[in-house]
Phi, psi and omega in degrees: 000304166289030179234059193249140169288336183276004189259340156290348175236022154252001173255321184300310137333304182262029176061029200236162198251152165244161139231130163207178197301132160272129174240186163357283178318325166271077195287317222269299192299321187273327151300327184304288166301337165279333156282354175249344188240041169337149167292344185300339189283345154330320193291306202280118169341356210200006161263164172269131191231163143224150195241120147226141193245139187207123206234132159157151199049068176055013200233112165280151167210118157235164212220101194264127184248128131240168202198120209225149139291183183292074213300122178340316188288352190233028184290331156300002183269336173322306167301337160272309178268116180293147191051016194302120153254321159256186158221146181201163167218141169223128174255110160286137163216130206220122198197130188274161198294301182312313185329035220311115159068040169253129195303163171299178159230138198248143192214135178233155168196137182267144167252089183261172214191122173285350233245113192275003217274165164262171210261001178270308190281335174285309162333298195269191319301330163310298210273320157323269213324283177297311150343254179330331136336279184298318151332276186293330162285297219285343180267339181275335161295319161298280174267018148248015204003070190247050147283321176280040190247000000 
């Protein structure tokens, strides 16, 4: 529901910038980004990276954003999402601290973005977002007890 194109052009509309997650559901944008934007592209010199590492709740993470322009193979899409400029991904590798030679576990989520930002600000705008997020699940689960529902 939130990677909807009239919900980018109604932000766009009101002078606002968007980013937002691509998942599953969005096969044809979220295959187009997974086949042009590979993981492999960590490696590359010319995407713009930010790295951040976090040790807590018993848990290491570390989370590489990259945030790229709009890469030729995916320029039809400039037309379908108003202002879309960017793409981004971000790779988690997640590993419990106690777990002795136990492989990390790797997580991929595609981003796309009206937004000229760097890949340090696309980082903490991702990591706001779960924050709040996580927040906001713990009161309806704590203090709203809607686990017990």
């Amino acid at each position: 529901m939130g990677c909807q194109k009239d919900i980018a052009e109604k932000v766009c509309k009101h002078e606002g910038d968007y980013l937002l997650a691509v998942k599953g559901n969005q096969g044809k944008l979220y295959r187009a980004l997974a086949e042009t934007f590979p993981v492999r592209c960590i490696n590359d010199p010319q995407v713009d990276s930010f790295v951040t590492e976090e040790k807590s709740h018993g848990r290491q993470e570390t989370q590489l954003h990259l945030f790229s322009d709009i890469p030729d193979e995916l320029i039809d899409y400039t037309f379908a999402w108003k202002n879309l400029r960017k793409v981004g991904m971000a790779v988690c590798f997640r590993s419990e601290i106690t777990a002795d030679n136990k492989e990390p576990e790797m997580t991929v989520h595609y981003y796309i973005s009206s937004s000229n930002i760097s890949a340090e600000k696309f980082s903490s705008a991702i990591r706001g977002h779960w924050q709040i997020e996580n927040k906001l699940h713990w009161r309806l689960d704590v203090a709203m007890n809607e686990d017990n529902c």
